[in-house]
MOPAC internal coordinates of N, CA, C and O (Angstrom, degrees):
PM7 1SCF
backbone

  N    0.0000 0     0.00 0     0.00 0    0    0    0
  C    1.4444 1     0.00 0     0.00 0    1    0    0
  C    1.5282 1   108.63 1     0.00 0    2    1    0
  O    1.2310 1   123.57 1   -35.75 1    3    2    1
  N    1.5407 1   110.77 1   144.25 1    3    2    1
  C    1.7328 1   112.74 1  -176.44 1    5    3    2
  C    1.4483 1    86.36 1  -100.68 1    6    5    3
  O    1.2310 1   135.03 1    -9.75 1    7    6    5
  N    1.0377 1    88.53 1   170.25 1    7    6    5
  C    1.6117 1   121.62 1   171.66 1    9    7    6
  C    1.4297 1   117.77 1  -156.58 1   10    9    7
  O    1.2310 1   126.35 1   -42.48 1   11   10    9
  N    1.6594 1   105.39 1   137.52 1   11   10    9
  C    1.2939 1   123.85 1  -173.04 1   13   11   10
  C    1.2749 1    93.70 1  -129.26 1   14   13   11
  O    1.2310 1   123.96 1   -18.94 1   15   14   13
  N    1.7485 1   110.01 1   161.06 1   15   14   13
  C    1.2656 1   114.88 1   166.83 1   17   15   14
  C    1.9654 1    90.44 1  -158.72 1   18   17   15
  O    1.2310 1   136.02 1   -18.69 1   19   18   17
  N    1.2676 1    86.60 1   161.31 1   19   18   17
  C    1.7465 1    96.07 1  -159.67 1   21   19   18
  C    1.4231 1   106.77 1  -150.02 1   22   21   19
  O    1.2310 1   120.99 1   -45.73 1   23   22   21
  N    1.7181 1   115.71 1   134.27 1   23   22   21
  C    1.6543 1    88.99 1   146.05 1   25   23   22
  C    1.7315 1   112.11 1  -140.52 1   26   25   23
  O    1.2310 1   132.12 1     6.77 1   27   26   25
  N    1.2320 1    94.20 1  -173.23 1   27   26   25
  C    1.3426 1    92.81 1  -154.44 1   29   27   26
  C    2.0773 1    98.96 1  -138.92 1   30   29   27
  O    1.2310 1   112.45 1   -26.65 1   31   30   29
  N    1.1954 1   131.86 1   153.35 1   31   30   29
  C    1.4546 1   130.64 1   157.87 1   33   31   30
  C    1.6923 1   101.52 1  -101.10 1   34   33   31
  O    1.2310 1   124.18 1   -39.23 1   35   34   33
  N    1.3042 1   109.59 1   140.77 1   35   34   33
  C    1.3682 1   129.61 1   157.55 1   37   35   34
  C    1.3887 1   105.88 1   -53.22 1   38   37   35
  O    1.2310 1   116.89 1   -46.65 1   39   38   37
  N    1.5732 1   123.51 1   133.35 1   39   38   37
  C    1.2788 1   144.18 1   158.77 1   41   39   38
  C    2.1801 1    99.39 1   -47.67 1   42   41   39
  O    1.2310 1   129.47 1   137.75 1   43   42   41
  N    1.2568 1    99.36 1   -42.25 1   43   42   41
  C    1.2516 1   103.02 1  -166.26 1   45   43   42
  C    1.8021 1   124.04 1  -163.90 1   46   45   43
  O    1.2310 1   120.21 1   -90.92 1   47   46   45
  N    0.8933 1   117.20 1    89.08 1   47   46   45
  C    1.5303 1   115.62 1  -174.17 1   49   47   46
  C    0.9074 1   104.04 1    14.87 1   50   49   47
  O    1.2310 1   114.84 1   -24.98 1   51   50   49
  N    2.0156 1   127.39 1   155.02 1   51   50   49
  C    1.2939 1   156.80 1  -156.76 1   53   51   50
  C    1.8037 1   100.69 1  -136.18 1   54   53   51
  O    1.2310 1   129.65 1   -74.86 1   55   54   53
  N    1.3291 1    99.00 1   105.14 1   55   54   53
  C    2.0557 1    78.21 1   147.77 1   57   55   54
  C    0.9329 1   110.15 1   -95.55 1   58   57   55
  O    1.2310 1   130.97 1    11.92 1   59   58   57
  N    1.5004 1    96.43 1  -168.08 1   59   58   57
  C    1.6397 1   113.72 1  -168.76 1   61   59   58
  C    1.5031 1   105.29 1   -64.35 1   62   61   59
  O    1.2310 1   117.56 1   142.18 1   63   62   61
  N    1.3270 1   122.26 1   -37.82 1   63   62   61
  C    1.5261 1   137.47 1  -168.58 1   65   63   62
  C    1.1886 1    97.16 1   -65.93 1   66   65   63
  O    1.2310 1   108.58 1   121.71 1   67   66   65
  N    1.5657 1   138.97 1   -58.29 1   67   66   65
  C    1.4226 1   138.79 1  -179.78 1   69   67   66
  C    1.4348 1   121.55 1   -63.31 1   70   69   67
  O    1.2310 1   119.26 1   171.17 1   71   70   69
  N    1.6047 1   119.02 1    -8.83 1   71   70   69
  C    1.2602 1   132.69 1  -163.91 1   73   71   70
  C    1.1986 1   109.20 1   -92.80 1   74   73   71
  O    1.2310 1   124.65 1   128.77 1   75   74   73
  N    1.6017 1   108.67 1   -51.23 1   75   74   73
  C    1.3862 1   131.19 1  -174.17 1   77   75   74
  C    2.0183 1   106.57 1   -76.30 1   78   77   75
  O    1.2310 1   126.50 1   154.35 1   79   78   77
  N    1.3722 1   105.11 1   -25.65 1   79   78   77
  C    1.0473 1   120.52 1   157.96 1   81   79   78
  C    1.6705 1   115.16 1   -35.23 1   82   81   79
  O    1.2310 1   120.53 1    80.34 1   83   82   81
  N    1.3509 1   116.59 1   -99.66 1   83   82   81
  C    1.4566 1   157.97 1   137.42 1   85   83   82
  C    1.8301 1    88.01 1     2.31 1   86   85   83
  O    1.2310 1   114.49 1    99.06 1   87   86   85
  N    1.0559 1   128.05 1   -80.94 1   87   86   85
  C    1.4222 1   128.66 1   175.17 1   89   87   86
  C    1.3528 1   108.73 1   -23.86 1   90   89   87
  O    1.2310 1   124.46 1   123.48 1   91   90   89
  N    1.1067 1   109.05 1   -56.52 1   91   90   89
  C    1.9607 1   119.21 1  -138.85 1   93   91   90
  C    1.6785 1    73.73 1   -71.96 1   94   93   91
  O    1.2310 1   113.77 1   115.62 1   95   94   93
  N    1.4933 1   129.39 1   -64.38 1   95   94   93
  C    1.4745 1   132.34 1  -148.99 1   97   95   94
  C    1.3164 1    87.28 1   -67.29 1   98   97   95
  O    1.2310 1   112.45 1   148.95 1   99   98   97
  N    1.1754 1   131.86 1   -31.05 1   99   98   97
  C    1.8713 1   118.06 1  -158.90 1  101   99   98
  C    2.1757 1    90.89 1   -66.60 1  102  101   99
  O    1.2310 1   136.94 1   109.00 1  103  102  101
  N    1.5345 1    84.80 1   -71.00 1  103  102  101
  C    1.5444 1    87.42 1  -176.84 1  105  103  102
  C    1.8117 1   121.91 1   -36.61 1  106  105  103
  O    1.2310 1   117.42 1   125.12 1  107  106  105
  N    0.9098 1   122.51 1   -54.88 1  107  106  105
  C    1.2368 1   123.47 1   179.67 1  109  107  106
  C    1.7166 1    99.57 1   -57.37 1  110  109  107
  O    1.2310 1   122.05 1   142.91 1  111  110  109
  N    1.3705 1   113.68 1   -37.09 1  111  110  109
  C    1.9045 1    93.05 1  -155.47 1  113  111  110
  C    2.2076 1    83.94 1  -100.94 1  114  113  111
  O    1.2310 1   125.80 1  -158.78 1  115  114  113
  N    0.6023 1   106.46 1    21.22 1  115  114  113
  C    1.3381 1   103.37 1   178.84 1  117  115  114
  C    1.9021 1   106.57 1  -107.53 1  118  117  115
  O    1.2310 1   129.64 1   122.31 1  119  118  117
  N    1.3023 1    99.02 1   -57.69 1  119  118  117
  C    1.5622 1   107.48 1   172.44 1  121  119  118
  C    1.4815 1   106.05 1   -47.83 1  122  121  119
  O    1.2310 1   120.24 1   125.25 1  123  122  121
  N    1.3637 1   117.15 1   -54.75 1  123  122  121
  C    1.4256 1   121.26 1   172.17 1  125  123  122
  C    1.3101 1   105.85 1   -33.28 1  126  125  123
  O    1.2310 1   121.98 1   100.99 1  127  126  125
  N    1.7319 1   113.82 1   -79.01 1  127  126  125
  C    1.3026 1   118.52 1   179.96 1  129  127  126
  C    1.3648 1   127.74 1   -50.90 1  130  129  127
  O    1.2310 1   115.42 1   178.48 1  131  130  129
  N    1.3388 1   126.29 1    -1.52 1  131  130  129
  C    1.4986 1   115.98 1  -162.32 1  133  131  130
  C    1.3083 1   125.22 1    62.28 1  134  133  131
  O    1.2310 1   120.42 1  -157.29 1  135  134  133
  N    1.4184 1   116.81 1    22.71 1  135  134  133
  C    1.4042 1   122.94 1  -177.56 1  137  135  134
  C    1.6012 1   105.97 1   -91.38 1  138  137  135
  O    1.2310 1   119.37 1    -5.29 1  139  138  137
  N    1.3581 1   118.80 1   174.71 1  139  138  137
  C    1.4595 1   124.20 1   168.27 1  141  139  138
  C    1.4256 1   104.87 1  -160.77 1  142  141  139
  O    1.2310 1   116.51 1    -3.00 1  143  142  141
  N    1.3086 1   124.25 1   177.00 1  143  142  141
  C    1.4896 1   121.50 1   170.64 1  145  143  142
  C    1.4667 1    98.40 1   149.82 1  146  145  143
  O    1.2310 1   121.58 1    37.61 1  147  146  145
  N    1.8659 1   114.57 1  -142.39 1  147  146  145
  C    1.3243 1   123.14 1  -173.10 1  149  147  146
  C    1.3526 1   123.03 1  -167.16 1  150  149  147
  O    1.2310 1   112.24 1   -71.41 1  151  150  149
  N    1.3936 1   132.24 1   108.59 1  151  150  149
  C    1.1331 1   125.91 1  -173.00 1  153  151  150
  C    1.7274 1   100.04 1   -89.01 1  154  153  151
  O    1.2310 1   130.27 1   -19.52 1  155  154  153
  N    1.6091 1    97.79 1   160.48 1  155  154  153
  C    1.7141 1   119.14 1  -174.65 1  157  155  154
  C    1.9110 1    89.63 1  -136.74 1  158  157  155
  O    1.2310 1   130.23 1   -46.51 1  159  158  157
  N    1.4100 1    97.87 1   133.49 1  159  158  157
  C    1.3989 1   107.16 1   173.65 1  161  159  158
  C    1.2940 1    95.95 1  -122.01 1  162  161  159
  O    1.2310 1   107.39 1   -10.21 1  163  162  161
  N    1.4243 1   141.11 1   169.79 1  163  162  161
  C    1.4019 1   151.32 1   173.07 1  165  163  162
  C    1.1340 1   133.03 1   161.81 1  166  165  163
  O    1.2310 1   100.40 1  -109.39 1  167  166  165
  N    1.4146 1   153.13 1    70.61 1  167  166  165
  C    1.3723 1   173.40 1  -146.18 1  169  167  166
  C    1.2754 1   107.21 1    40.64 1  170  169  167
  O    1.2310 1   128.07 1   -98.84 1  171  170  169
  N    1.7129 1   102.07 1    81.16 1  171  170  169
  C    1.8082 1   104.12 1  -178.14 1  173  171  170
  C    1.5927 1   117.39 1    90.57 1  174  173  171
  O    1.2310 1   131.19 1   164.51 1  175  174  173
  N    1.5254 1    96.01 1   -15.49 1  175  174  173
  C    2.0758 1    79.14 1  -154.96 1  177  175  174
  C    1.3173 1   106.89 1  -120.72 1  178  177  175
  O    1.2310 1   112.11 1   -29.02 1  179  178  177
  N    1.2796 1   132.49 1   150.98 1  179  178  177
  C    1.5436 1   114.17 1   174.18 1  181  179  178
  C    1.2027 1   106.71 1  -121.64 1  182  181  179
  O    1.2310 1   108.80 1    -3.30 1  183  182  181
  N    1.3080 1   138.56 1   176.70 1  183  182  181
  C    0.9052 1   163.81 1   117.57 1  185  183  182
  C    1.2714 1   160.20 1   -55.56 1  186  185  183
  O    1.2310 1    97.37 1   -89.74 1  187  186  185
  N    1.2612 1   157.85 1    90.26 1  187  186  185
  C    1.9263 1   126.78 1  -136.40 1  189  187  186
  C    1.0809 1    86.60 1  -162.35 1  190  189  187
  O    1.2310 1   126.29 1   -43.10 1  191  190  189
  N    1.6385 1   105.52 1   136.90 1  191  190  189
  C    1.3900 1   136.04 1   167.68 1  193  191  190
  C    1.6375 1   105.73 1  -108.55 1  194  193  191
  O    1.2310 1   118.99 1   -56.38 1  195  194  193
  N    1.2012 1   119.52 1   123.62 1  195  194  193
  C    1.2987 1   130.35 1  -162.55 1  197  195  194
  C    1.7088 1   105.29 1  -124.32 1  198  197  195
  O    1.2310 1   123.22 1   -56.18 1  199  198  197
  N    1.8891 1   111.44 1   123.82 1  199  198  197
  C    1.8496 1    85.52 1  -174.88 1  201  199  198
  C    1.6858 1    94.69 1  -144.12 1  202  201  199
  O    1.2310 1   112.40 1   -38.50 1  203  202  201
  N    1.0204 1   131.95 1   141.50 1  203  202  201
  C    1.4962 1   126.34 1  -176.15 1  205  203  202
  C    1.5335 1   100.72 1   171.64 1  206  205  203
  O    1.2310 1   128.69 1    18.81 1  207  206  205
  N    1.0571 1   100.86 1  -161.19 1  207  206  205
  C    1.3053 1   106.65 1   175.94 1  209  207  206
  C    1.9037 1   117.63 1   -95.97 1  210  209  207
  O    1.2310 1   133.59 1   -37.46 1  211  210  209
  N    1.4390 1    91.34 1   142.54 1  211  210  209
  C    1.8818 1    94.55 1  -155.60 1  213  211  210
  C    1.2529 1   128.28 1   -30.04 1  214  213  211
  O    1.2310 1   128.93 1   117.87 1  215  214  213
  N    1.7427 1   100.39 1   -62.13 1  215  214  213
  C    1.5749 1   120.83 1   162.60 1  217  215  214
  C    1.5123 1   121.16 1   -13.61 1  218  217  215
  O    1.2310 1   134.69 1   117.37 1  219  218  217
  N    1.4739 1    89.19 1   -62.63 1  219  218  217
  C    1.7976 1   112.14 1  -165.79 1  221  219  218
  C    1.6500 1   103.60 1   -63.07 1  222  221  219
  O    1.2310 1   124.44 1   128.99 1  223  222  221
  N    1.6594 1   109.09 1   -51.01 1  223  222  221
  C    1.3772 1   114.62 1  -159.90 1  225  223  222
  C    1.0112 1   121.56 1   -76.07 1  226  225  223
  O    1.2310 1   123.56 1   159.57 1  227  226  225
  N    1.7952 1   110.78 1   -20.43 1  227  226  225
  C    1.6695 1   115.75 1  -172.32 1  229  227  226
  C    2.1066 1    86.60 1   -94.16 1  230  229  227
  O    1.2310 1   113.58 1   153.66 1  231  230  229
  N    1.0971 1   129.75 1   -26.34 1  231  230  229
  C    1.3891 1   112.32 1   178.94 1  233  231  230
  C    1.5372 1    99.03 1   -65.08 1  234  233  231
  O    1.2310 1   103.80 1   114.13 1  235  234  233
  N    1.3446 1   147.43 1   -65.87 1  235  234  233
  C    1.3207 1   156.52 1  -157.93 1  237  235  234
  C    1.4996 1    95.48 1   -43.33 1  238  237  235
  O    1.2310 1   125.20 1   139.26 1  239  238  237
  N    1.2553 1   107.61 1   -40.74 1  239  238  237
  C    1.9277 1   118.80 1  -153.20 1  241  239  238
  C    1.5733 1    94.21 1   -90.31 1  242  241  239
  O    1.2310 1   119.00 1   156.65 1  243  242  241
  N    1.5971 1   119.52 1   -23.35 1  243  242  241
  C    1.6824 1   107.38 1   158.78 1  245  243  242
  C    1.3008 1   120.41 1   -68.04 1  246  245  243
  O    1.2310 1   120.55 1   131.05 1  247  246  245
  N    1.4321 1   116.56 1   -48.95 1  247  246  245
  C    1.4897 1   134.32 1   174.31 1  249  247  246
  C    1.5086 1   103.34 1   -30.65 1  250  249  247
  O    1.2310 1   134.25 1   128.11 1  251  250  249
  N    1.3526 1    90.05 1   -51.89 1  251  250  249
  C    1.8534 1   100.33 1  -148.93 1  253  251  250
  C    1.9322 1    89.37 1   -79.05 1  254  253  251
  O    1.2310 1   120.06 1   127.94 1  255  254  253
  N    0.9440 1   117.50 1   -52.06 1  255  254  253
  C    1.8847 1   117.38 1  -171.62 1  257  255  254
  C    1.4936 1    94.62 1   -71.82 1  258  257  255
  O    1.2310 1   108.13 1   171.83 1  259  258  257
  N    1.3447 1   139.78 1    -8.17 1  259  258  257
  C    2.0008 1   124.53 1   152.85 1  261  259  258
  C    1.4700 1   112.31 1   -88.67 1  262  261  259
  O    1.2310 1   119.91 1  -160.87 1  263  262  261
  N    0.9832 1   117.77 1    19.13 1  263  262  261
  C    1.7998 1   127.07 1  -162.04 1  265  263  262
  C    1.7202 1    85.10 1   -89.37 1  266  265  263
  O    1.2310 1   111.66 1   -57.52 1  267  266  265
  N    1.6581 1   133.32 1   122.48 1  267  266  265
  C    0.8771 1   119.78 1  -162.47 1  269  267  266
  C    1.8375 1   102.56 1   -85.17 1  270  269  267
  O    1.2310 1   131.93 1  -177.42 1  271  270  269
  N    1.7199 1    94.57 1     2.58 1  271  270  269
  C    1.9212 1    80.46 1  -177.51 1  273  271  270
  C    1.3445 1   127.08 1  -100.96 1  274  273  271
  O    1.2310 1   128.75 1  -147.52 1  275  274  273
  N    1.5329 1   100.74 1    32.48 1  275  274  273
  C    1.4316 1   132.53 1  -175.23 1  277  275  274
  C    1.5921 1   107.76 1  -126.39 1  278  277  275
  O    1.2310 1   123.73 1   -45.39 1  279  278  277
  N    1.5361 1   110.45 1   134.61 1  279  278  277
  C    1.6308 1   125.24 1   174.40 1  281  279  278
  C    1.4480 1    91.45 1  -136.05 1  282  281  279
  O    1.2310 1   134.65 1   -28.42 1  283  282  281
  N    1.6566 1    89.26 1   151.58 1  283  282  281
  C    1.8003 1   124.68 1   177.91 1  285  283  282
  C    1.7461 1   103.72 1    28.57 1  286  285  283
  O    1.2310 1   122.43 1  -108.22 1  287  286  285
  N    1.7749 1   112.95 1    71.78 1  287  286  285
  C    1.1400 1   122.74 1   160.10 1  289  287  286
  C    1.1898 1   125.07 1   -94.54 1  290  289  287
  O    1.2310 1   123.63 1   -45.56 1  291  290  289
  N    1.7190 1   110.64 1   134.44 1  291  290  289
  C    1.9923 1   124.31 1  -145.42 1  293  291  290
  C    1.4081 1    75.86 1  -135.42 1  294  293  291
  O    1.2310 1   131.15 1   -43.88 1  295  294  293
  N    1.5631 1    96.08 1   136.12 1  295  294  293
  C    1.5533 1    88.50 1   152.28 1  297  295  294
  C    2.2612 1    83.86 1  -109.08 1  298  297  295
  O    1.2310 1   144.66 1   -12.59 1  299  298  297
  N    1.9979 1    69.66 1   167.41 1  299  298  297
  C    1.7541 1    77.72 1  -153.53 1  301  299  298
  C    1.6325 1    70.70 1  -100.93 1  302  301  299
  O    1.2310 1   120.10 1   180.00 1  303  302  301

């Protein structure tokens, strides 16, 4: 199993409504993918643990760092 981990600043504060948002699509397109892991939200910034198989996880982790509601994304 790979593992990624990343973070990223919000373009712009999250509520709860946009969060839970963002959730619902992760879960569904992740199960799809065979992915698993864990996102961390917290004043602007996230966090993400990314785990599947390599291929899959480093494409998701491009997807996810052109996502325009993400600035200066590192994977750590």
């Amino acid at each position: 199993m790979f593992r990624l981990i990343y973070v990223s600043s919000a373009r712009k504060l999250m509520d709860k409504d946009a969060l839970l948002g963002i959730l619902a699509k992760a879960r569904e397109k992740n199960a799809r993918l065979g992915i698993t892991g864990m996102l961390l939200y917290k004043d602007g910034n996230f966090l993400q643990l990314l785990e599947g198989e390599e291929r899959i996880v480093r494409g998701l982790y491009e997807t996810i760092a052109r996502d325009t509601r993400h600035l200066d994304t590192m994977i750590t």
